[in-house]
C-alpha positions as CSV (number, residue, x, y, z in Angstrom):
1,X,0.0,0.0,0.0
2,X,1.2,3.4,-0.9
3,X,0.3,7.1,-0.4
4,X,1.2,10.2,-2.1
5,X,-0.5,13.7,-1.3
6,X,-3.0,15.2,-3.1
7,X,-1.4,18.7,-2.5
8,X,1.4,20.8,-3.4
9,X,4.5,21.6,-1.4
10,X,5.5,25.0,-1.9
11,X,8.3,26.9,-1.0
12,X,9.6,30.2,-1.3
13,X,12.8,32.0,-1.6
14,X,12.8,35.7,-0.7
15,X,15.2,38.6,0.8
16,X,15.3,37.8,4.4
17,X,13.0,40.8,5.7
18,X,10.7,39.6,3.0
19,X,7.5,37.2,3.5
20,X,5.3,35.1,0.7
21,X,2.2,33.8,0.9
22,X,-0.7,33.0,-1.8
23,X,-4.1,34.1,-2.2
24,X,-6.7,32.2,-4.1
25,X,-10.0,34.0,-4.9
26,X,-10.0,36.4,-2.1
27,X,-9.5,33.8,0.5
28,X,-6.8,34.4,3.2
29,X,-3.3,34.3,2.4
30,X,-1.5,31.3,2.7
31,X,2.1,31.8,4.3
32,X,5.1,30.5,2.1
33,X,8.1,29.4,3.9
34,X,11.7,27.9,3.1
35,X,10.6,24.7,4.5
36,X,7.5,24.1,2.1
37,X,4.0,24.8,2.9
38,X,1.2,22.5,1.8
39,X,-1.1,24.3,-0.8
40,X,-4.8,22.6,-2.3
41,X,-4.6,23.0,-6.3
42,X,-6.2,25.8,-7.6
43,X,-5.0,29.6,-9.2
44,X,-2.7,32.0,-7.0
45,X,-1.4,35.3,-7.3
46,X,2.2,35.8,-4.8
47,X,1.6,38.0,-2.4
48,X,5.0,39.8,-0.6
49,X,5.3,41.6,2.3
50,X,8.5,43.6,3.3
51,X,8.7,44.2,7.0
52,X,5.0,43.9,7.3
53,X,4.2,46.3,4.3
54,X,2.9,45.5,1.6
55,X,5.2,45.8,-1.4
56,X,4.3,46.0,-5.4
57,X,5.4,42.9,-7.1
58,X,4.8,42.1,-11.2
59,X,2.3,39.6,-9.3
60,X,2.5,36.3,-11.0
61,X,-0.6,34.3,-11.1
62,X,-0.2,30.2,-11.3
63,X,-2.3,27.2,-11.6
64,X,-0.7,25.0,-8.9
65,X,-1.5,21.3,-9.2
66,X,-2.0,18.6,-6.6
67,X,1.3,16.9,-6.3
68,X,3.9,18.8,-7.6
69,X,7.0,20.6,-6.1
70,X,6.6,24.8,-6.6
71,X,9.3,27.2,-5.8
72,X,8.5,30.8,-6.0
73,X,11.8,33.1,-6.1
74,X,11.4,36.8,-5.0
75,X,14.3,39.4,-6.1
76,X,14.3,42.8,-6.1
77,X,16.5,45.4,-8.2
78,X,16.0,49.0,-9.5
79,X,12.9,48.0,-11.8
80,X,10.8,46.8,-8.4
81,X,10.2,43.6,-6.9
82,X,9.9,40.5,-9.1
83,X,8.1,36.7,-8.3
84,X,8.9,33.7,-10.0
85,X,7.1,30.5,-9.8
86,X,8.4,27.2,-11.2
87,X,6.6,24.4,-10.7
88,X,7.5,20.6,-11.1
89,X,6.5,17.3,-10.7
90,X,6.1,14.8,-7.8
91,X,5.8,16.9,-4.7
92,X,6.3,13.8,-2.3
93,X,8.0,10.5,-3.1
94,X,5.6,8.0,-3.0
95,X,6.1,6.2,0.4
96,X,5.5,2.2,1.1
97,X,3.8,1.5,4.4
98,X,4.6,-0.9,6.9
99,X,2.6,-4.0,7.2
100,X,2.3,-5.1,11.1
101,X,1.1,-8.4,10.8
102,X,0.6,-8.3,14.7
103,X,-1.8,-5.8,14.4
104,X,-3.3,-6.9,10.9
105,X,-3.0,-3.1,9.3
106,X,-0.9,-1.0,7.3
107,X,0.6,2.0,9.6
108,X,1.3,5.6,8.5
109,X,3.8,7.0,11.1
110,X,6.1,9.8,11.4
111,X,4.6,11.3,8.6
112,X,3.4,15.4,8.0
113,X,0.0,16.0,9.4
114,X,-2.0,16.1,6.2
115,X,-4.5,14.6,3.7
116,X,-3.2,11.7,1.5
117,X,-4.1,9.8,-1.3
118,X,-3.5,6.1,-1.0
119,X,-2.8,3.6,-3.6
120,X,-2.5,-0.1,-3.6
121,X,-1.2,-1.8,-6.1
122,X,-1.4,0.9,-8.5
123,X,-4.9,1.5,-7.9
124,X,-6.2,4.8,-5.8
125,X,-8.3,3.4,-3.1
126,X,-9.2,6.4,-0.9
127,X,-7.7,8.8,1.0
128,X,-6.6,9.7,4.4
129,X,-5.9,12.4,6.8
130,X,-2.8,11.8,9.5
131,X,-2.6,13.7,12.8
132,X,-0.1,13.3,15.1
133,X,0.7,9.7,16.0
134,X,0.5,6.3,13.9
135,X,-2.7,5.9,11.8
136,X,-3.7,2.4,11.1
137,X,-5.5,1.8,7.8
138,X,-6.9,-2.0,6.6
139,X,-7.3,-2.7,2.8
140,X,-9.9,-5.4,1.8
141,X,-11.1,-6.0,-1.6
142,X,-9.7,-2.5,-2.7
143,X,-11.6,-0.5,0.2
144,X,-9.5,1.5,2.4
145,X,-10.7,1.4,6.0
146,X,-9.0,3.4,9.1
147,X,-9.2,1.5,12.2
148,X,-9.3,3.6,15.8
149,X,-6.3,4.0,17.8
150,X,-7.7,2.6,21.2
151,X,-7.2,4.3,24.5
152,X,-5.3,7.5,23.2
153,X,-5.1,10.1,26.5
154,X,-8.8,11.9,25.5
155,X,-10.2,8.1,24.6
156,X,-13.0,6.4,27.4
157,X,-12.2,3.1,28.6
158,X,-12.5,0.1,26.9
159,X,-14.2,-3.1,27.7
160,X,-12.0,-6.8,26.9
161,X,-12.9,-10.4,27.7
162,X,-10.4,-12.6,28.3
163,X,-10.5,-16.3,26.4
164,X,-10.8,-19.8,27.8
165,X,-7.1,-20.0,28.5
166,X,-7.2,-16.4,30.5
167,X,-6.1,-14.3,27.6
168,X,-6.4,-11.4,25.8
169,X,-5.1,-9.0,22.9
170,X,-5.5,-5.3,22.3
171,X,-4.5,-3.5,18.9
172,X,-4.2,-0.6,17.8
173,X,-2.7,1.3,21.0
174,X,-0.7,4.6,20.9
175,X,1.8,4.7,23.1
176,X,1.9,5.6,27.0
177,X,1.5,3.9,29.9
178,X,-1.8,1.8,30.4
179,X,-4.1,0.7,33.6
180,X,-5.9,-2.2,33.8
181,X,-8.9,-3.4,36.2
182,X,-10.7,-6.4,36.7
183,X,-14.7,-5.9,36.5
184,X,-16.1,-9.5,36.5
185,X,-14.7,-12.8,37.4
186,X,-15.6,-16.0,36.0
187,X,-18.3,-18.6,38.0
188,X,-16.2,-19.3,41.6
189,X,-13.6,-16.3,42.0
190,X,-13.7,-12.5,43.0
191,X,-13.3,-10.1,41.1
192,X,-10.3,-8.0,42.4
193,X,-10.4,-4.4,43.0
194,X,-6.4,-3.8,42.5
195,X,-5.5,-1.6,39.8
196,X,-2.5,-2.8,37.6
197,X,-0.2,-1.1,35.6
């Protein structure tokens, strides 16, 4: 199974009391920075600001597409400020995912926040948006399913029954340090009331 994102990454290079961002149909700017900012396709004009003012630019407009790599280069010299925007193709390597047969999914981690497009085997099969954490995602007949993370630190208690041997397996956990307490007992026993870590 693998991802790429339905975005662009842009970047910007600019005199260093300089700032970029984009604007799209009046909406709010979006902020441009060395690192690369993620932008939805559509049509921009640059936008630069010099120590908070805003300065005259030849204002190039673009069509950015989803996954591509744009660079926008700001210079200045005695005919005014100038914006250039080149634009190339794939924004993001396209990145396998892990396969933890343990927990029987695929799992994005490590990864920019962000909405992805996810392919398997060469076929798009959905997307997905990643927070912060792992994200696990199960793929049957083609249809992309995101399973919970169980007991993250805002996440209500869960319920587990043990097996006829006494056992029992949870998936899917993020990471921390976990409490456990027996509610029931089987036919003959008492339940204890110690918690256990």
């Amino acid at each position: 199974m693998r991802y790429e994102a339905p975005y662009a990454i842009v970047t910007a290079q600019a005199p260093d009391d300089m700032s970029v961002s984009l604007t799209h149909n009046g909406s709010e700017p979006i902020a441009i920075d060395a690192d690369g900012t993620q932008v939805p396709a559509g049509t921009y004009t640059v936008q630069c600001k010099q120590n908070g003012t805003t300065v005259e630019t030849n204002a190039p407009t673009a069509n950015i597409n989803a996954n591509t790599a744009v660079h926008i280069t700001v210079t200045q010299n005695l005919l005014g400020t100038h914006a250039c925007i080149d634009q190339a193709e794939p924004a993001e390597d396209i990145v396998d995912l892990d396969y933890s047969r343990e927990d029987d999914a695929h799992i994005a981690s490590g990864l920019k926040a962000g909405t992805y497009q996810v392919m398997a085997d060469g076929d798009d099969v959905g997307t997905v948006t990643l927070g912060n954490g792992a994200t696990y995602l199960a793929l049957k007949d083609n249809e992309l399913t995101e399973l919970p993370v169980l007991l993250k630190s805002d996440a209500n208690p869960i319920s587990v029954s043990t097996n006829e041997s006494g056992m029992f397996n949870v998936k899917h956990l993020a990471a921390g340090i976990y409490h456990m307490k027996e509610t029931s007992a089987p036919s003959g026993y008492v339940a204890s009331d110690e918690i256990v870590f």
